[in-house]
PyMOL CGO cylinders between C-alpha atoms (Angstrom):
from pymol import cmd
from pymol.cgo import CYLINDER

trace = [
    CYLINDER, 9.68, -0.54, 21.48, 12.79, -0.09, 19.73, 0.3, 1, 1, 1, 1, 1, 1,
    CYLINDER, 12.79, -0.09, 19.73, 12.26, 3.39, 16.54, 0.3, 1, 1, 1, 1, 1, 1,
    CYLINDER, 12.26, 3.39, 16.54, 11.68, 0.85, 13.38, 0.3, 1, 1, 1, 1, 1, 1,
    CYLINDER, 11.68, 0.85, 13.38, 14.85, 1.16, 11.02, 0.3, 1, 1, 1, 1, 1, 1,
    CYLINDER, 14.85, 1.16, 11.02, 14.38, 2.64, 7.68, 0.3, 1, 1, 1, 1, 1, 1,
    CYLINDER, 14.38, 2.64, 7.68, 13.08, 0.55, 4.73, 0.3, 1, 1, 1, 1, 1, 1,
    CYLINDER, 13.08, 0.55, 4.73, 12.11, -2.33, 7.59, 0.3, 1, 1, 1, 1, 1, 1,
    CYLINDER, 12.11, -2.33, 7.59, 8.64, -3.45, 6.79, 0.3, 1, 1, 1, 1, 1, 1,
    CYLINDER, 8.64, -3.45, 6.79, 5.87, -4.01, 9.40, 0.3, 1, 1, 1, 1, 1, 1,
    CYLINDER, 5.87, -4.01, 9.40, 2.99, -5.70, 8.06, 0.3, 1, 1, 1, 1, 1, 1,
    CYLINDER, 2.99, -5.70, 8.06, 0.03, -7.02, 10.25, 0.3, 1, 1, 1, 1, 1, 1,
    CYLINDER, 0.03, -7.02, 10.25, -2.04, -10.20, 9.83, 0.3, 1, 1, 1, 1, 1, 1,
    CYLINDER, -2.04, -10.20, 9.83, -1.42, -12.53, 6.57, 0.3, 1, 1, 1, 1, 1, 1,
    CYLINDER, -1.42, -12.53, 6.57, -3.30, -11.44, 2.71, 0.3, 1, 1, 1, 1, 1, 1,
    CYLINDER, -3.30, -11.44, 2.71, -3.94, -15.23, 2.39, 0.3, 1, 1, 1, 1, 1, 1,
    CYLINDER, -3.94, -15.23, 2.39, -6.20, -14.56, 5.67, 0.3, 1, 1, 1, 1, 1, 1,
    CYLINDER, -6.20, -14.56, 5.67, -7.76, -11.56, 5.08, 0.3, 1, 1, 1, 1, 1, 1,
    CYLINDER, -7.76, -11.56, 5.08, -9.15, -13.04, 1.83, 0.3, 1, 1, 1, 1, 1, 1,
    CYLINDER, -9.15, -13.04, 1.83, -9.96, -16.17, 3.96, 0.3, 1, 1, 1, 1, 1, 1,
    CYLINDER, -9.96, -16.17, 3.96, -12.17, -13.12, 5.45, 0.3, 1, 1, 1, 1, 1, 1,
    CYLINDER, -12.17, -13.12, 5.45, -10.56, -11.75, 8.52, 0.3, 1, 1, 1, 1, 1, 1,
    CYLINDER, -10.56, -11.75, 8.52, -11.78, -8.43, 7.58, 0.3, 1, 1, 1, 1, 1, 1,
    CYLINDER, -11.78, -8.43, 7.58, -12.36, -6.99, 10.72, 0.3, 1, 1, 1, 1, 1, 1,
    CYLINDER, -12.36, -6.99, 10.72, -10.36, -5.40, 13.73, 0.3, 1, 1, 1, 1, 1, 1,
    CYLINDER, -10.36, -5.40, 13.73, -6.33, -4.77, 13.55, 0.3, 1, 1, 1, 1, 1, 1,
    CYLINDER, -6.33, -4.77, 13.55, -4.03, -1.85, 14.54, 0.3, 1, 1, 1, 1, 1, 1,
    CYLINDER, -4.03, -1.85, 14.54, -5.81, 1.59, 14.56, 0.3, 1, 1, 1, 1, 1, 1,
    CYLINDER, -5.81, 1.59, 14.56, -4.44, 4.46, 12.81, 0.3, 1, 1, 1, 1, 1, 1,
    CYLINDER, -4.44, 4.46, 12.81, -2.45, 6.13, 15.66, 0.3, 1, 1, 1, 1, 1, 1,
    CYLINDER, -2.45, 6.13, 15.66, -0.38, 2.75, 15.89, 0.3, 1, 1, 1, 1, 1, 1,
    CYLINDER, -0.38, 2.75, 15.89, 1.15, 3.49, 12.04, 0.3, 1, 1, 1, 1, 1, 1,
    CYLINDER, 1.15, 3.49, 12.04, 3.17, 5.88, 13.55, 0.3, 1, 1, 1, 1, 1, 1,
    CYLINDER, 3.17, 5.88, 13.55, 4.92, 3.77, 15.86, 0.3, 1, 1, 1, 1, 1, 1,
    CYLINDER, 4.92, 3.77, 15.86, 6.13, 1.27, 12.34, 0.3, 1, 1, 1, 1, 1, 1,
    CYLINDER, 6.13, 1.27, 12.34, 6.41, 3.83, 9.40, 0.3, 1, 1, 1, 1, 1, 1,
    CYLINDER, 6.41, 3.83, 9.40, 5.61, 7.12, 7.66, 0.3, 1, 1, 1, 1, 1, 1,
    CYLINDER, 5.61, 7.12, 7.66, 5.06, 6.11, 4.72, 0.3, 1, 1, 1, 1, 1, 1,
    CYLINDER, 5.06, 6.11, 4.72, 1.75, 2.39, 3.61, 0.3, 1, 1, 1, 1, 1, 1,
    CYLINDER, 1.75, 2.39, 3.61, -1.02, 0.19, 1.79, 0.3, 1, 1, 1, 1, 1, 1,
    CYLINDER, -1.02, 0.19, 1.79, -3.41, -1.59, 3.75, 0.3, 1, 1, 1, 1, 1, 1,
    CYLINDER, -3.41, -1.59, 3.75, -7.59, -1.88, 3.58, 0.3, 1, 1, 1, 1, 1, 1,
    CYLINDER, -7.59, -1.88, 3.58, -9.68, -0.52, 7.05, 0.3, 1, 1, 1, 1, 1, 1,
    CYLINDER, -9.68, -0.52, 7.05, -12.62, -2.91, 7.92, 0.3, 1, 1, 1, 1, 1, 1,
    CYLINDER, -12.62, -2.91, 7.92, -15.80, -2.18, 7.00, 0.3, 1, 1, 1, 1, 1, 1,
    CYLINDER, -15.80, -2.18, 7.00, -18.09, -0.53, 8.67, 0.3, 1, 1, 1, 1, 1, 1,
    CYLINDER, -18.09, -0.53, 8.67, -20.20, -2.94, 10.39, 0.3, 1, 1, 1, 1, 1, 1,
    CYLINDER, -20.20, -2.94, 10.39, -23.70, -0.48, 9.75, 0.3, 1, 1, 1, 1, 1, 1,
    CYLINDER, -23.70, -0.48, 9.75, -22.85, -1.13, 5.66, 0.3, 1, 1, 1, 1, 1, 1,
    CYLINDER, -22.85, -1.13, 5.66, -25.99, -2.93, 4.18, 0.3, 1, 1, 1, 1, 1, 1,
    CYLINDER, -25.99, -2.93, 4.18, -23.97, -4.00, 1.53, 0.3, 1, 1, 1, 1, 1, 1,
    CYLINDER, -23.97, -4.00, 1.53, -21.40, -5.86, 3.65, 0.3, 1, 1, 1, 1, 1, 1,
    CYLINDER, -21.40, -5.86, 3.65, -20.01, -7.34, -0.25, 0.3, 1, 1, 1, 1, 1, 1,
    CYLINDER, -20.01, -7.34, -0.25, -18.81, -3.78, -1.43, 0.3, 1, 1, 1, 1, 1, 1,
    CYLINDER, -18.81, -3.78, -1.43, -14.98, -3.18, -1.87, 0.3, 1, 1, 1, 1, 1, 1,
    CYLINDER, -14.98, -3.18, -1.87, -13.23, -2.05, 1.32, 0.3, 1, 1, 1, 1, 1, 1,
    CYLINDER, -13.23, -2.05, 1.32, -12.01, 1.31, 2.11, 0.3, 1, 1, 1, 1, 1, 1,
    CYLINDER, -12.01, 1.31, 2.11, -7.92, 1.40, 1.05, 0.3, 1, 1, 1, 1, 1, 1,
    CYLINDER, -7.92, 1.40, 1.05, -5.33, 2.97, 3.06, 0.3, 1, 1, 1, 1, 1, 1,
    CYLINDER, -5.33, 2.97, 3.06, -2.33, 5.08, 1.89, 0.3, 1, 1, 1, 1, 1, 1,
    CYLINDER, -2.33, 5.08, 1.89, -0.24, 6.88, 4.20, 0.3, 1, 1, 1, 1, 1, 1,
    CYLINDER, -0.24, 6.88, 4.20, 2.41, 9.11, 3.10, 0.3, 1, 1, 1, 1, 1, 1,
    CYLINDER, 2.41, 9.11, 3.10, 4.96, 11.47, 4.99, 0.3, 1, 1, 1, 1, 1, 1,
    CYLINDER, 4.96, 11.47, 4.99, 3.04, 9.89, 8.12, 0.3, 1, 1, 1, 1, 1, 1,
    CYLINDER, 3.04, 9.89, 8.12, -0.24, 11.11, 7.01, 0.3, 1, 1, 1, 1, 1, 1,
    CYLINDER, -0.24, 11.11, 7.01, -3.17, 7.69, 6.51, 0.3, 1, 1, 1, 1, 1, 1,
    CYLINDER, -3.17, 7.69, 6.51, -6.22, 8.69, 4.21, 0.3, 1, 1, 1, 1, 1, 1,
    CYLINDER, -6.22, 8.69, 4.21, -9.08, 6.43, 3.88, 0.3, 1, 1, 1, 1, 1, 1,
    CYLINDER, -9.08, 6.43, 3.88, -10.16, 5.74, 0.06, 0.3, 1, 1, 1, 1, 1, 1,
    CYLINDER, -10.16, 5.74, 0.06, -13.45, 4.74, -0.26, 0.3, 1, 1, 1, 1, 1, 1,
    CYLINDER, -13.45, 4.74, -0.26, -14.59, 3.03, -3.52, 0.3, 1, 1, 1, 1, 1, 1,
    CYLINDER, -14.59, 3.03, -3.52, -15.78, 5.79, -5.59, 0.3, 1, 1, 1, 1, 1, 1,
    CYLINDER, -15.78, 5.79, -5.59, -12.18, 6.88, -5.03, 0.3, 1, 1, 1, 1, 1, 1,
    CYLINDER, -12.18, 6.88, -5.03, -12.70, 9.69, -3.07, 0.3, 1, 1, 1, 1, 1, 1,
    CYLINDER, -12.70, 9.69, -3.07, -9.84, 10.68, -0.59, 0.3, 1, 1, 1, 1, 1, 1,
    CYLINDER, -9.84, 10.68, -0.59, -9.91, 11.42, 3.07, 0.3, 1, 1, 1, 1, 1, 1,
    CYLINDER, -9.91, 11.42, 3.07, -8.07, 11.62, 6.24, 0.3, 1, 1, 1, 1, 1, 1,
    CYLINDER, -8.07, 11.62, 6.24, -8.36, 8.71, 8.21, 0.3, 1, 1, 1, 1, 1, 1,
    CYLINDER, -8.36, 8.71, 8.21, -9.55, 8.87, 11.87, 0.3, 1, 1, 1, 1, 1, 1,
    CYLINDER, -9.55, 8.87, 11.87, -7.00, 7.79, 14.69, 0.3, 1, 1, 1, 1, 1, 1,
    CYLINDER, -7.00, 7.79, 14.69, -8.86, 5.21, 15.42, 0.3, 1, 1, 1, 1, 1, 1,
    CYLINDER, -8.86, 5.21, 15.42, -10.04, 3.31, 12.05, 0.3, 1, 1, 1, 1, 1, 1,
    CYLINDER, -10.04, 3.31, 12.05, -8.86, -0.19, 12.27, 0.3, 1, 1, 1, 1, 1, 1,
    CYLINDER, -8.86, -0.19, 12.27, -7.27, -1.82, 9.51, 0.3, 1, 1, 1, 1, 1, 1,
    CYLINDER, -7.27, -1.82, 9.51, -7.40, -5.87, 9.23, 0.3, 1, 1, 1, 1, 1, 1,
    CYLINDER, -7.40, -5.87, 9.23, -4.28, -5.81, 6.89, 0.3, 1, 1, 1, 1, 1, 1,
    CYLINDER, -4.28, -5.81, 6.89, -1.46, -3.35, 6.22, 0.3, 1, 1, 1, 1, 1, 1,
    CYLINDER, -1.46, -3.35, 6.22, 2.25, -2.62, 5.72, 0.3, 1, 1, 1, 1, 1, 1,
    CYLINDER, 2.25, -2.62, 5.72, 4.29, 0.30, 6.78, 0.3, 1, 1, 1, 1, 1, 1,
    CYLINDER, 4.29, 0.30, 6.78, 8.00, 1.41, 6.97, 0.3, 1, 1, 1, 1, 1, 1,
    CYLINDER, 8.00, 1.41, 6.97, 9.84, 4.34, 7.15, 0.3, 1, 1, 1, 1, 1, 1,
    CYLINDER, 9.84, 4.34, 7.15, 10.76, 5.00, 4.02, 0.3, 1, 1, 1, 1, 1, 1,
    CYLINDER, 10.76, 5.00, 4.02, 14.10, 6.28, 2.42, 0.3, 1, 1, 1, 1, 1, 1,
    CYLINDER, 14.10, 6.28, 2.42, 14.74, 5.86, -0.70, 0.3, 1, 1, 1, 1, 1, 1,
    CYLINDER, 14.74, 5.86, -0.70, 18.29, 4.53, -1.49, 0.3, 1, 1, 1, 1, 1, 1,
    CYLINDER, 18.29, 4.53, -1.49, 18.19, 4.80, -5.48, 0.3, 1, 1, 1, 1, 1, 1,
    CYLINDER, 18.19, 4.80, -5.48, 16.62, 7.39, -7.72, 0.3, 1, 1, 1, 1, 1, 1,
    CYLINDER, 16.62, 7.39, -7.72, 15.68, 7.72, -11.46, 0.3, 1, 1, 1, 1, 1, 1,
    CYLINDER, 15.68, 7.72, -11.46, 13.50, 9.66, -13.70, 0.3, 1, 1, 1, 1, 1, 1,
    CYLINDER, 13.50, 9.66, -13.70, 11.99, 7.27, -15.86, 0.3, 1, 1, 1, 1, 1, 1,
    CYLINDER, 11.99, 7.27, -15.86, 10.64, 8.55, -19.19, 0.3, 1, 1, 1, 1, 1, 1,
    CYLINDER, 10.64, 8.55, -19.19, 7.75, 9.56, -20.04, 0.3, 1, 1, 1, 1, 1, 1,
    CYLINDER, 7.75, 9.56, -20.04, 4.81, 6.75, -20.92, 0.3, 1, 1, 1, 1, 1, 1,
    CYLINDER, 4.81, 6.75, -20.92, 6.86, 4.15, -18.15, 0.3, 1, 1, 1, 1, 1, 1,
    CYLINDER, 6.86, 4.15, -18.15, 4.16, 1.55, -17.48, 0.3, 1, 1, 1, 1, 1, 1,
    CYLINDER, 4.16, 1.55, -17.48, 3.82, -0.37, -14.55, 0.3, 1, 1, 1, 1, 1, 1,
    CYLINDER, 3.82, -0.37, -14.55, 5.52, -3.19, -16.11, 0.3, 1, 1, 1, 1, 1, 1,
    CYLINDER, 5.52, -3.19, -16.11, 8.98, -1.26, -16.87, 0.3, 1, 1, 1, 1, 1, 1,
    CYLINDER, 8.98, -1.26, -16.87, 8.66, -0.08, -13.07, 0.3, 1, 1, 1, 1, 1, 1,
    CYLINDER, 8.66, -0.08, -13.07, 8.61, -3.79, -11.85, 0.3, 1, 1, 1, 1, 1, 1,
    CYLINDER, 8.61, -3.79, -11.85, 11.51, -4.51, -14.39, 0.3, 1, 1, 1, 1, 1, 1,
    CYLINDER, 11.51, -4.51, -14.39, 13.74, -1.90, -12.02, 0.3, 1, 1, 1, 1, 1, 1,
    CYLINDER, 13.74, -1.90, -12.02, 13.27, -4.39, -9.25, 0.3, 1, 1, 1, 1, 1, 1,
    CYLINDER, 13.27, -4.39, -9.25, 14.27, -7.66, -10.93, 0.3, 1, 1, 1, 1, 1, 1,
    CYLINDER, 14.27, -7.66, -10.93, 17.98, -7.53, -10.40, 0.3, 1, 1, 1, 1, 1, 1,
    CYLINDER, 17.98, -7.53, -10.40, 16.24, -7.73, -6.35, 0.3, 1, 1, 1, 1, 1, 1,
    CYLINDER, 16.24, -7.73, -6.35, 13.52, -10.30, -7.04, 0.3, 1, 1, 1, 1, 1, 1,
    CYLINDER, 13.52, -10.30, -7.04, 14.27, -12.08, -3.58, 0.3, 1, 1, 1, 1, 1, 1,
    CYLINDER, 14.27, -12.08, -3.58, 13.73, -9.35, -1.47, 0.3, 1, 1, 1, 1, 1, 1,
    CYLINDER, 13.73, -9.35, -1.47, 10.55, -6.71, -0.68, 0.3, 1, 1, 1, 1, 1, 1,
    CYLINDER, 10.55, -6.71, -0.68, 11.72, -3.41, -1.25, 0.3, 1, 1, 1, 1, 1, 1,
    CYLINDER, 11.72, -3.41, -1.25, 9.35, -0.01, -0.61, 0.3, 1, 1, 1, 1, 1, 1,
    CYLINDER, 9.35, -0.01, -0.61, 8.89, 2.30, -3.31, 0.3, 1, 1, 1, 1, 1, 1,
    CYLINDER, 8.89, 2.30, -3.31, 7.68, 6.02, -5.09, 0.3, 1, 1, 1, 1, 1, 1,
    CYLINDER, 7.68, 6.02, -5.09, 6.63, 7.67, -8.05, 0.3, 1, 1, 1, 1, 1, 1,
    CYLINDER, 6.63, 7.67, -8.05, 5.65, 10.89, -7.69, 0.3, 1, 1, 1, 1, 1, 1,
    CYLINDER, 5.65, 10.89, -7.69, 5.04, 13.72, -10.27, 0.3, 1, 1, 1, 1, 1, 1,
    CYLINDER, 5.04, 13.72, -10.27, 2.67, 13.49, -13.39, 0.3, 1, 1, 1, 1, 1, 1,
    CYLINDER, 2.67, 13.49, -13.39, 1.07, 10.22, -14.86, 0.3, 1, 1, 1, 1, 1, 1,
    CYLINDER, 1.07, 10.22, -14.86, 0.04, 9.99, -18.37, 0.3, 1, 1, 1, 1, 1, 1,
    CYLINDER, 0.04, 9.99, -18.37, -3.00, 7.86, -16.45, 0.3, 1, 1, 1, 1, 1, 1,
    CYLINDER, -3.00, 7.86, -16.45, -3.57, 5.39, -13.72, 0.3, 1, 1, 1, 1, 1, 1,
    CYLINDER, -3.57, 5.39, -13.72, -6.07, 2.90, -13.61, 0.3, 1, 1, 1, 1, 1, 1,
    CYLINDER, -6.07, 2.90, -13.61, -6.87, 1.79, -10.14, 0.3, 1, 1, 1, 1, 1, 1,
    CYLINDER, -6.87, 1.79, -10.14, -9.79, -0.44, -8.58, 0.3, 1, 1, 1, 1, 1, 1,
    CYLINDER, -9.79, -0.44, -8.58, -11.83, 2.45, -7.92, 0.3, 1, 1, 1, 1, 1, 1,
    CYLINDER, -11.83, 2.45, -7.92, -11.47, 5.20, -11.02, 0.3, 1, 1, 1, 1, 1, 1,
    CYLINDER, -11.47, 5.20, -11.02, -9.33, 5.64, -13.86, 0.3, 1, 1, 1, 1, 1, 1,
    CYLINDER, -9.33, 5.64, -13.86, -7.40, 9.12, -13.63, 0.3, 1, 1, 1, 1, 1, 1,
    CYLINDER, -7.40, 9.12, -13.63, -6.08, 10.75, -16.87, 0.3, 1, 1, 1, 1, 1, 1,
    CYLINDER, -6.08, 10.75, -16.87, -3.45, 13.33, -17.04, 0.3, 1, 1, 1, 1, 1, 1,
    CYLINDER, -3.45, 13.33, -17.04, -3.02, 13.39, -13.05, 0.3, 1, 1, 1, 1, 1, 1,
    CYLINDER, -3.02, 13.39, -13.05, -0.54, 14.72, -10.75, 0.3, 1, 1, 1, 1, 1, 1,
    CYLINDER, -0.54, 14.72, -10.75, 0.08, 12.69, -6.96, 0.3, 1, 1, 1, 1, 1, 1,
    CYLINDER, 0.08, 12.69, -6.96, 1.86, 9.87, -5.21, 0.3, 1, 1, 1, 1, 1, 1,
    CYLINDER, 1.86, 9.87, -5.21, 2.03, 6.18, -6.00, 0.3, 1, 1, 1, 1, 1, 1,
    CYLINDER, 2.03, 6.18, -6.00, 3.43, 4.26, -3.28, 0.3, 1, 1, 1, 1, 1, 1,
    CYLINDER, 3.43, 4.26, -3.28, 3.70, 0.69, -2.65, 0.3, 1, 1, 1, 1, 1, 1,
    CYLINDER, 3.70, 0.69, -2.65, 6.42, -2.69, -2.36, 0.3, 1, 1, 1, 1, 1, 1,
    CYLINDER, 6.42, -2.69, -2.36, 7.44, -4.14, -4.76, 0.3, 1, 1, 1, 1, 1, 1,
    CYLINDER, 7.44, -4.14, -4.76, 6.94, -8.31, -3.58, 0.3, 1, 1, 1, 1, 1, 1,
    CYLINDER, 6.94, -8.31, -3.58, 8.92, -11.30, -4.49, 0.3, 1, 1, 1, 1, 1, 1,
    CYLINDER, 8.92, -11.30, -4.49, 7.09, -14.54, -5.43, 0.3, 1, 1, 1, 1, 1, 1,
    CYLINDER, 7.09, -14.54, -5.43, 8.32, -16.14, -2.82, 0.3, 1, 1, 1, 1, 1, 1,
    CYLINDER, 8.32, -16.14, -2.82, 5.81, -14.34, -0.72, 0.3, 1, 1, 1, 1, 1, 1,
    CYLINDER, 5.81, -14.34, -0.72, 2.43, -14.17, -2.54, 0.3, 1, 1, 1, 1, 1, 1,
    CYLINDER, 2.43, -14.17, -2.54, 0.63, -15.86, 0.03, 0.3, 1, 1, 1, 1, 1, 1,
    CYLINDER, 0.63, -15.86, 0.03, 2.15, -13.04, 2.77, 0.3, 1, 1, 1, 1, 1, 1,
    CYLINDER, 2.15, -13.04, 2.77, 1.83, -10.37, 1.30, 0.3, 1, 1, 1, 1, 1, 1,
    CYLINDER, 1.83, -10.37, 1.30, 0.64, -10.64, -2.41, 0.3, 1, 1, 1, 1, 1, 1,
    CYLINDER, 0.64, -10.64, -2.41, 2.96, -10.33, -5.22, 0.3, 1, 1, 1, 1, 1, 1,
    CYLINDER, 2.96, -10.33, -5.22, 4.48, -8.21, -7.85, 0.3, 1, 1, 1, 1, 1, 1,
    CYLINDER, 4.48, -8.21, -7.85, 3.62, -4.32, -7.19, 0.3, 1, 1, 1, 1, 1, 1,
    CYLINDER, 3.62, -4.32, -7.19, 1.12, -3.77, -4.62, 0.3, 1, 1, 1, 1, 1, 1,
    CYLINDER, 1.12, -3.77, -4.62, 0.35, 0.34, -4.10, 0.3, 1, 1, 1, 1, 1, 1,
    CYLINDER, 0.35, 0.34, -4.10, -1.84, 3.09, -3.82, 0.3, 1, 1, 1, 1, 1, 1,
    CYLINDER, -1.84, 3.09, -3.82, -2.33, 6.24, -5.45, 0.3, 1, 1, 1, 1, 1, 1,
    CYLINDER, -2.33, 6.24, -5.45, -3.24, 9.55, -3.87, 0.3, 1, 1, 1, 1, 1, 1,
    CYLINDER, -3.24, 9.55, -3.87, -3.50, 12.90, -5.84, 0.3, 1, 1, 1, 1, 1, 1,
    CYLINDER, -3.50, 12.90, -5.84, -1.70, 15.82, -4.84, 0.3, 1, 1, 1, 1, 1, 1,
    CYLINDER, -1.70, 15.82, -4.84, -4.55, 17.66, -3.82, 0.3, 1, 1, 1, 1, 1, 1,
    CYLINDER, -4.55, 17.66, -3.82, -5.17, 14.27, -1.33, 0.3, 1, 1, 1, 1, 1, 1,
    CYLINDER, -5.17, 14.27, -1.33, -8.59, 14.31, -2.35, 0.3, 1, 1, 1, 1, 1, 1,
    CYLINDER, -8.59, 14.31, -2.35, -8.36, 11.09, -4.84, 0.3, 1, 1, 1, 1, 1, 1,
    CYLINDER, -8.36, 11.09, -4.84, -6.90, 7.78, -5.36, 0.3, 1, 1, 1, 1, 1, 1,
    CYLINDER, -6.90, 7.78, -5.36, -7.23, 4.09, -5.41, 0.3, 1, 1, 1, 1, 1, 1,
    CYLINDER, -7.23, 4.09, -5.41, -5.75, 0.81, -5.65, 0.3, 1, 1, 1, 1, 1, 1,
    CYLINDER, -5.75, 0.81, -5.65, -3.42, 0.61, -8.62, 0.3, 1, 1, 1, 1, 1, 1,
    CYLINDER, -3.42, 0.61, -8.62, -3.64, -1.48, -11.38, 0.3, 1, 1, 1, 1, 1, 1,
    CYLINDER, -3.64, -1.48, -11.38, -1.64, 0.26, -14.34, 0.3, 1, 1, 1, 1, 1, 1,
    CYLINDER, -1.64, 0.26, -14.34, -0.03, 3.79, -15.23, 0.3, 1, 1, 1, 1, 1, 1,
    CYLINDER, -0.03, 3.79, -15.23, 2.15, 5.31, -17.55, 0.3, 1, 1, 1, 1, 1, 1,
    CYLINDER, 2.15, 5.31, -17.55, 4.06, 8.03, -16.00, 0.3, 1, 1, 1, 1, 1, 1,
    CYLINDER, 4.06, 8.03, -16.00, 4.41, 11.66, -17.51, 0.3, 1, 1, 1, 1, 1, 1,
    CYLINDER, 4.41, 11.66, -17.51, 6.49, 14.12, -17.96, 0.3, 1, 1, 1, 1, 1, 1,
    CYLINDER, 6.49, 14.12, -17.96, 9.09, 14.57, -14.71, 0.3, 1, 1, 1, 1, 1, 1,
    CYLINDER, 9.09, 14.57, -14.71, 7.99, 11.60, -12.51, 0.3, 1, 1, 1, 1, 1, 1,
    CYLINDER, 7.99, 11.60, -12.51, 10.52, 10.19, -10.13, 0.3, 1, 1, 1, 1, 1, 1,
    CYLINDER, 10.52, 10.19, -10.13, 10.70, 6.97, -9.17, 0.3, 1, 1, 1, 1, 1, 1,
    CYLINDER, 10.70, 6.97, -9.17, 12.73, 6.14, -5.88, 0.3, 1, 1, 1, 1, 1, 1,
    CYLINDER, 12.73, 6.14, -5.88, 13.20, 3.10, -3.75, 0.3, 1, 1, 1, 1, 1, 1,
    CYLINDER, 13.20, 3.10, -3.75, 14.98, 0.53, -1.07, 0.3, 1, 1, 1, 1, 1, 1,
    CYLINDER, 14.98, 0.53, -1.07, 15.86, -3.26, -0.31, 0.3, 1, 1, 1, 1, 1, 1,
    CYLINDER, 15.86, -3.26, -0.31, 14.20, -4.26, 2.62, 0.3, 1, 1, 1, 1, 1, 1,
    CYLINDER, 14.20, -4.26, 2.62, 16.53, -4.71, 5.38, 0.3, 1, 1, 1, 1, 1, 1,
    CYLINDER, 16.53, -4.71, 5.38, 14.15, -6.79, 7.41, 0.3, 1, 1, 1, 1, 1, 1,
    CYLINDER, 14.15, -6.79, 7.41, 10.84, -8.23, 7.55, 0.3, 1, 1, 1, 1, 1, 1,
    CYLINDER, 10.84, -8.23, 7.55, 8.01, -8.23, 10.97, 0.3, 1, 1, 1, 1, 1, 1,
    CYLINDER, 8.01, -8.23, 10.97, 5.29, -9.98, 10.71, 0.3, 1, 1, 1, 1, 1, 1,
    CYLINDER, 5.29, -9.98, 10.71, 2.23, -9.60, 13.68, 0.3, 1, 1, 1, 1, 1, 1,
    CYLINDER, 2.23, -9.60, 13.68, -0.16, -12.00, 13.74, 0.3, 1, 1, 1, 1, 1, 1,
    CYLINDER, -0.16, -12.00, 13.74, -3.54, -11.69, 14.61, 0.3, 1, 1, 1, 1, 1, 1,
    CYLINDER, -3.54, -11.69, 14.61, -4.09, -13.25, 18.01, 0.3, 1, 1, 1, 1, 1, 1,
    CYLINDER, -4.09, -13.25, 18.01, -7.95, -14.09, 18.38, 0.3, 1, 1, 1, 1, 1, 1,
    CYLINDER, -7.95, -14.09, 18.38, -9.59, -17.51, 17.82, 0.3, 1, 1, 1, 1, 1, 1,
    CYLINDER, -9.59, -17.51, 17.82, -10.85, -16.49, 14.28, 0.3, 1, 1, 1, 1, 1, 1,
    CYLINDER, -10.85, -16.49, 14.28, -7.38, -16.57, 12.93, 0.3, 1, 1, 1, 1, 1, 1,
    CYLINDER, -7.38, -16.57, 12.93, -6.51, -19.84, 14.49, 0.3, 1, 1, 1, 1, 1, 1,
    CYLINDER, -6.51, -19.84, 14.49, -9.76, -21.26, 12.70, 0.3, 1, 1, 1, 1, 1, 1,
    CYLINDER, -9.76, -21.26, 12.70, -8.81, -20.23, 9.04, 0.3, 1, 1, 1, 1, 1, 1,
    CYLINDER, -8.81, -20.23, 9.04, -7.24, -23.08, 6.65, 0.3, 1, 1, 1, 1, 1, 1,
    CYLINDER, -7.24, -23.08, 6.65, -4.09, -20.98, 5.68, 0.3, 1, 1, 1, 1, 1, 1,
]
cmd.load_cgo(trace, "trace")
C-alpha cells in the first residue's frame, strides 16, 4: 500500500451502521499506523461486559500514539490489538494556524471552517481550556489535546456532522468525547482541507443485513 498523503482521511465502516449496531470487530490498533498519526473512533466492547448497554470505550490517537477512554474518562494506552468498529485517521499537517482568544467556544471554532463547509478537514487545539465538557466528565481549567474533523452536512450519515473530536490531557491520563469548551489562555488551533476521502467497508454478512 501506497504511504497515505497528508490530511487524506481513512475512515472504516459507516456511523449510520455502527448505530444500526455493528459494534463489534474492525481494524486493530497496529493497522492505524498504516492510515494516520493522528484519530477518533470507539473500540468494541468487551464481549465479558454484563452491561453490554454502557457507553463504548473512545479512541484518540495523537502523534501516532491510540489511548483507549473508558467512560469514567480515564485514559490509557490502547493494546495493538483492540479492535475498533468505527474510526478515522490521517496524517495530519496542519496548513493554517491561529491563536484564538481566550473563552473561544466550540461554536466560534466551527465558524473557522465555514468558508470550507463542503469539505472534511482534520483539526487541533492544544494548550489550556477554560473547560471541556465531554460524554464522560467535565474538565475545568485543563491543559491537553482536542483533536477531531470538522464534517460537512453533506455527510452526516458517513461520518456524523459538525465537529466530531476527542480530548486527551497532557498528562494522557484523561479525556472524553467532546461536547463543548472554551479555550484559555495560549491555545492554538491548527488545521487542513481534506485532499481526499477512503472509505472501507465492512465486508461480513452483518453489514449487508443493516437498512442503511
Amino acid at each position: 500500500m501506497a504511504p497515505s498523503i497528508p490530511n487524506d482521511i481513512y475512515q472504516y465502516s459507516l456511523l449510520s451502521a455502527y448505530k444500526a449496531g455493528l459494534k463489534e470487530g474492525g481494524p486493530p490498533v497496529a493497522f492505524l499506523t498504516n492510515h494516520g498519526t493522528h484519530g477518533v473512533g470507539v473500540f468494541e466492547n468487551d464481549e465479558d461486559d454484563a452491561d453490554s448497554s454502557r457507553r463504548p470505550n473512545d479512541m484518540i490517537q495523537v502523534d501516532s500514539a491510540a489511548y483507549i477512554i473508558d467512560k469514567d474518562g480515564h485514559a490509557t494506552r490502547a493494546e495493538r490489538s483492540d479492535n475498533m468498529p468505527f474510526v478515522m485517521v490521517t496524517v495530519f499537517s496542519p496548513t493554517q494556524r491561529v491563536k484564538p482568544p481566550p473563552r473561544t467556544t466550540k461554536e466560534k471554532v466551527q465558524e473557522v471552517f465555514q468558508h470550507g463547509k463542503n469539505t472534511p478537514m482534520p483539526f487541533r487545539i492544544t494548550g489550556m481550556f477554560k473547560y471541556i465538557g465531554t460524554q464522560q466528565q467535565t474538565y475545568w481549567d485543563v491543559k491537553g489535546t482536542v483533536f477531531g474533523y470538522y464534517i460537512p452536512g453533506w455527510q452526516k450519515d458517513v461520518s456524523g456532522e459538525g465537529l466530531q473530536s476527542c480530548f486527551l490531557s497532557e498528562d494522557t491520563k484523561l479525556g472524553g468525547r467532546v461536547l463543548d469548551f472554551e479555550t484559555g489562555e495560549g491555545a492554538v488551533l491548527d488545521w487542513a482541507k481534506c485532499g481526499r476521502f477512503h472509505l472501507g467497508f465492512p465486508q461480513d454478512e452483518e453489514f449487508e443485513e443493516l437498512r442503511l
